[in-house]
C-alpha positions as CSV (number, residue, x, y, z in Angstrom):
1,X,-3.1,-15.8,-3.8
2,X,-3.8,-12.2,-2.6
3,X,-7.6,-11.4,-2.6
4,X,-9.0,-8.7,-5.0
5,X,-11.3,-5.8,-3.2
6,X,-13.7,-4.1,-5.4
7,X,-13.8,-0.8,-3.4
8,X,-16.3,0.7,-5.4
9,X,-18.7,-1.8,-3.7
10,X,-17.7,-0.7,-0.1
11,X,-20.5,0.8,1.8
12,X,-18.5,4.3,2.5
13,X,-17.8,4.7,-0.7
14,X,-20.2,7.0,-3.0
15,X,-21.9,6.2,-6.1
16,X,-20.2,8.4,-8.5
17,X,-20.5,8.6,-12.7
18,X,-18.2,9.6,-15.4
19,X,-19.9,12.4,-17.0
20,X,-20.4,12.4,-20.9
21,X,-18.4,15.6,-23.2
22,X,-22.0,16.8,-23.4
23,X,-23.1,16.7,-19.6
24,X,-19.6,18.5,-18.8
25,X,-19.9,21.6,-21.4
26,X,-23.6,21.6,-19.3
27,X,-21.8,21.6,-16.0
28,X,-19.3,24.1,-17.0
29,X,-22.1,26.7,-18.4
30,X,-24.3,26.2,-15.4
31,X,-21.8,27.5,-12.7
32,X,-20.2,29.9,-15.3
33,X,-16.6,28.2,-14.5
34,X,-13.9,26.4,-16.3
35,X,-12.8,23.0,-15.8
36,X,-9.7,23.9,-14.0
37,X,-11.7,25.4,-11.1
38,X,-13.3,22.4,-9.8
39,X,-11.9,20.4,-7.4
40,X,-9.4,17.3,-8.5
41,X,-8.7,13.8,-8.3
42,X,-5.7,11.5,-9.0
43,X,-6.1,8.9,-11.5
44,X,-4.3,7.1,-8.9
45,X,-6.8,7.1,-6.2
46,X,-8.4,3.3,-6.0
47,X,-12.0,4.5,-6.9
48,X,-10.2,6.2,-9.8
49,X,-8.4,2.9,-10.8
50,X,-11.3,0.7,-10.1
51,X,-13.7,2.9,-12.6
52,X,-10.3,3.1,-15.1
53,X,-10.5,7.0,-15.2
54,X,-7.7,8.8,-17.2
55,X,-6.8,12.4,-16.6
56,X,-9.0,15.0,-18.3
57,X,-12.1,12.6,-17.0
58,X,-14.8,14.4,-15.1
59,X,-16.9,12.9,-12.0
60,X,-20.2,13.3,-10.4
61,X,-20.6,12.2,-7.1
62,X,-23.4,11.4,-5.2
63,X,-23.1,11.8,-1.4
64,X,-25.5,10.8,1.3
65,X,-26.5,13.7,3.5
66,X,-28.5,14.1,6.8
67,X,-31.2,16.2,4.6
68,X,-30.6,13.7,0.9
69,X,-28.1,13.7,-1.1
70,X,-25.7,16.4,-2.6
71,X,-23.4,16.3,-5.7
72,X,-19.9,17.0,-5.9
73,X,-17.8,16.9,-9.4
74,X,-14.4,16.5,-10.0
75,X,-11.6,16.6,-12.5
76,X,-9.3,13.5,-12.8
77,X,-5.6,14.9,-13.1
């Protein structure tokens, strides 16, 4: 029997949310951009699996800094 990981639960992996249709027309306003200008992520990469994200999903993610945290955001292709 092969062992399940839950690599959302890793400690290198950042906390990271699915942001709501609402909280991405916000996004997309602040910066004055559209959604094919941020940065992408497979639906295929295991934190992508793990939190069942489809392609079209957005993603904030929280990363530890030396100075606090910063937030990155992605598109699920």
């Amino acid at each position: 029997m092969v062992k399940k990981i839950d690599v959302t639960q890793h400690v290198l992996t950042p906390k990271f949310f699915k942001l709501s249709p609402d909280e991405i027309k916000k996004l997309l306003e602040t910066y004055n951009i559209s959604d094919v200008q941020l940065p992408v992520i497979s639906e295929k990469d295991p934190v992508a699996k793990a939190a069942n994200l489809k392609a079209g999903d957005m993603i904030k993610i929280e990363r530890k800094t030396p100075t606090g945290k910063s937030d990155y955001y992605r598109r699920v292709v």
